[in-house]
C-alpha positions in Angstrom: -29.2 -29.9 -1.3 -28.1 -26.4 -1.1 -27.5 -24.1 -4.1 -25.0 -21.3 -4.3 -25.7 -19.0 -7.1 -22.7 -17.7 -8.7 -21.4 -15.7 -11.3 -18.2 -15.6 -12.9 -15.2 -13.1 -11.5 -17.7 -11.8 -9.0 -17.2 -12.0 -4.6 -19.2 -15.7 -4.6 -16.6 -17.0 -5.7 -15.5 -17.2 -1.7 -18.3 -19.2 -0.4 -17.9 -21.6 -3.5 -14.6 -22.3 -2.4 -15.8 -22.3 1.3 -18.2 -25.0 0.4 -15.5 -27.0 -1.1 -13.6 -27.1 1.4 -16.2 -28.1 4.1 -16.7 -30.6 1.3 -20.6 -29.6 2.1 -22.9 -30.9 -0.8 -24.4 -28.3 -2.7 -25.4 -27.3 -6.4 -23.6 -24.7 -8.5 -26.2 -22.4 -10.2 -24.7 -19.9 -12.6 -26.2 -16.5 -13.0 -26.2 -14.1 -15.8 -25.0 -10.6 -14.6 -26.6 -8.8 -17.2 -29.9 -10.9 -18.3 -30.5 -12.3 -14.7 -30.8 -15.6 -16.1 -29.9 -18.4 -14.6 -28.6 -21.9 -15.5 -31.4 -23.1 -14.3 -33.6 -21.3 -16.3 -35.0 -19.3 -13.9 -35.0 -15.4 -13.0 -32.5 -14.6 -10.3 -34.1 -11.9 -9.5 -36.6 -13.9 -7.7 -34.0 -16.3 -5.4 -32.2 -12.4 -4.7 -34.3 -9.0 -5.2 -30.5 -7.3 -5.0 -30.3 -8.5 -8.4 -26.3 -9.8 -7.2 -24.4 -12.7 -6.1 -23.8 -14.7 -3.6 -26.9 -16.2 -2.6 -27.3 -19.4 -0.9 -30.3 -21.3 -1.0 -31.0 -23.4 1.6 -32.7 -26.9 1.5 -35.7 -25.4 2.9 -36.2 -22.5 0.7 -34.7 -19.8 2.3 -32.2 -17.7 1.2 -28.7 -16.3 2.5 -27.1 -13.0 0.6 -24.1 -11.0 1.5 -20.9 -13.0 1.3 -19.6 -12.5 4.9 -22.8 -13.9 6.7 -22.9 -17.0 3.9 -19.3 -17.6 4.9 -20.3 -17.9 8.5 -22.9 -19.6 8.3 -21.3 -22.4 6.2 -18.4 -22.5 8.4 -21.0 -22.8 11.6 -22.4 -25.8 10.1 -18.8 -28.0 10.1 -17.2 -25.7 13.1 -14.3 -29.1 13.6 -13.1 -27.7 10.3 -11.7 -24.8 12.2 -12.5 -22.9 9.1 -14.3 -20.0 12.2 -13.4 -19.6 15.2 -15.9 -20.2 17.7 -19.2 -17.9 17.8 -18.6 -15.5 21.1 -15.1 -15.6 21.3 -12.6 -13.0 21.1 -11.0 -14.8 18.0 -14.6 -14.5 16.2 -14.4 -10.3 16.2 -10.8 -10.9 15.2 -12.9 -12.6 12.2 -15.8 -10.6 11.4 -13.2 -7.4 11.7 -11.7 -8.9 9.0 -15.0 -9.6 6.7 -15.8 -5.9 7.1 -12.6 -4.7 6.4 -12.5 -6.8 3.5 -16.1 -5.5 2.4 -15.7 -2.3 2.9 -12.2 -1.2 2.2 -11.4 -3.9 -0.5 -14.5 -4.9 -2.2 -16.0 -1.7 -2.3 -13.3 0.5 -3.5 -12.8 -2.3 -5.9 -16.3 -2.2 -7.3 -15.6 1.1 -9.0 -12.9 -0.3 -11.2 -14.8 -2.6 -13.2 -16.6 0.6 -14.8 -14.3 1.7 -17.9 -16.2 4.4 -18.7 -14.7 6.0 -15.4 -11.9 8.5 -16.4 -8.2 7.3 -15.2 -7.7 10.5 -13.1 -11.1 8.7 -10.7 -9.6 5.3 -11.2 -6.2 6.4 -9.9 -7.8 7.7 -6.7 -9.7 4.0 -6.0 -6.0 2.5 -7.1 -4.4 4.4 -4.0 -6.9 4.0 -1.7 -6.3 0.2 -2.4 -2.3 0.6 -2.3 -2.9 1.9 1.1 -5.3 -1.2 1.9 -2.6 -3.3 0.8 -0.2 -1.7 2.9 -2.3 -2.4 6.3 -2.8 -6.1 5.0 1.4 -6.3 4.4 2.5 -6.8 8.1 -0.4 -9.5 8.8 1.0 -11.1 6.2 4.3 -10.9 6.5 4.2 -12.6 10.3 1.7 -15.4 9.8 0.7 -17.1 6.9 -2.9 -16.4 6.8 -5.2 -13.6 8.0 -5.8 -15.3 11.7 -3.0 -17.3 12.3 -1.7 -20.1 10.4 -4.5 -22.2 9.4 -6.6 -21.2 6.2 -10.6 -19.4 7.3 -13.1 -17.8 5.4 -11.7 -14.0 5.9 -8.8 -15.7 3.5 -11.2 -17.3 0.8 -13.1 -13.5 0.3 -9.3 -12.0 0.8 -8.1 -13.9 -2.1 -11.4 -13.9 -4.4 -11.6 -10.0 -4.1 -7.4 -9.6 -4.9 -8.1 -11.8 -7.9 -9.9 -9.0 -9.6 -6.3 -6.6 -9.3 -5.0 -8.1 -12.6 -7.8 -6.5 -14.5 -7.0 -3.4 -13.1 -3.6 -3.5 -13.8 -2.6 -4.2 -10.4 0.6 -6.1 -9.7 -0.1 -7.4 -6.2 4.3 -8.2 -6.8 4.4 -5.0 -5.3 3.4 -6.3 -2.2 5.5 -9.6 -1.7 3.9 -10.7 1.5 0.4 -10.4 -0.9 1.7 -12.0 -3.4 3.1 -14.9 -1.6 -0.2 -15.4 0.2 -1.9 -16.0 -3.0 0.1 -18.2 -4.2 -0.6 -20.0 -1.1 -4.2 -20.0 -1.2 -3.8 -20.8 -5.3 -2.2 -23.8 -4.6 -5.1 -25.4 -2.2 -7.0 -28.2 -3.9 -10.2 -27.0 -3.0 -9.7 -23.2 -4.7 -8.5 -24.4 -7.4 -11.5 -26.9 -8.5 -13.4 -24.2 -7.5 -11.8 -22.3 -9.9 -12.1 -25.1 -12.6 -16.0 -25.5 -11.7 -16.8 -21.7 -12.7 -14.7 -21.5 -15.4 -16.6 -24.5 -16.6 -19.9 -23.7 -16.4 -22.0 -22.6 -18.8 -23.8 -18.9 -18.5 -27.6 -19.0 -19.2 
């Protein structure tokens, strides 16, 4: 069985709800941020030298990092779920342009904001680079319901993990209705939100 290692509020939250809804069996394996613990009892920093979430272990030992290529990768292995398109088509760059977007624009200028010992005047300038992110996300949004089309894919489960973190910046995604709509509509999927029950759960090592 596979294991995705996870901590909570962190990126892996996307391919934990990814496996859910492939409905793939896998174990969840909580990591401690700061000790490197896991719930397993073992040192993280031994399934994932990074020292950071996601990682997917594999049933033969071998590890997956970085969020966008578990994503694929788990979407590959049930491709009738229609959760990728299909690997060499146009649609597929319409995808991974979205995963890097995601990573770099969103998740990175993100990243900054969880420091509090950065002064506001720094924070500010990572808050407007993300308003202006938001911006280029608003008319996607605003003609279809999810980032490709109408039909829920992985760009949307690392979308909606990474604009999960705005609250504890003081970010009111209201200011963006077509955002705020769109999570709502991922919120209200099954899968997200037992994948939201299963880490909230879980207890840290």
């Amino acid at each position: 069985m596979m294991k995705l290692f996870s901590a909570p509020n962190s990126c892996s939250l996307s391919p934990h709800i990814v496996l859910r809804e492939l409905e793939l069996p896998f174990k969840l394996v909580m990591v401690n941020n700061k000790t490197k613990r896991t719930s397993e009892g073992g040192n993280f920093l031994e399934i994932n030298p990074k020292g950071y979430v996601a990682a997917l272990q594999l049933e033969g030992g071998e590890v997956i990092t970085e969020g966008p290529a578990i994503v694929q990768y788990l979407a590959d292995l049930k491709p009738a779920a229609g959760l990728a398109p299909p690997a060499g088509s146009l649609q597929r760059v319409r995808l991974q342009e979205w995963l890097n977007f995601i990573t770099s624009e969103i998740h990175a200028t993100s990243h900054p904001l969880f420091n509090d010992s950065i002064p506001e005047e720094i924070q500010q300038i990572f808050k407007e680079r993300l308003f202006r992110r938001f911006g280029e996300i608003t008319p996607t949004l605003e003609a279809q319901d999810h980032l490709l089309g109408d039909r829920f894919g992985i760009a949307d489960a690392y979308l909606y993990t990474v604009l999960l973190w705005m609250k504890s910046f003081s970010i009111d995604l209201a200011r963006w209705p077509a955002i705020q709509a769109y999570m709502e509509r991922i919120a209200r999927r099954p899968h997200v939100q037992a994948a939201l029950e299963a880490e909230a759960g879980a207890p840290l090592p």
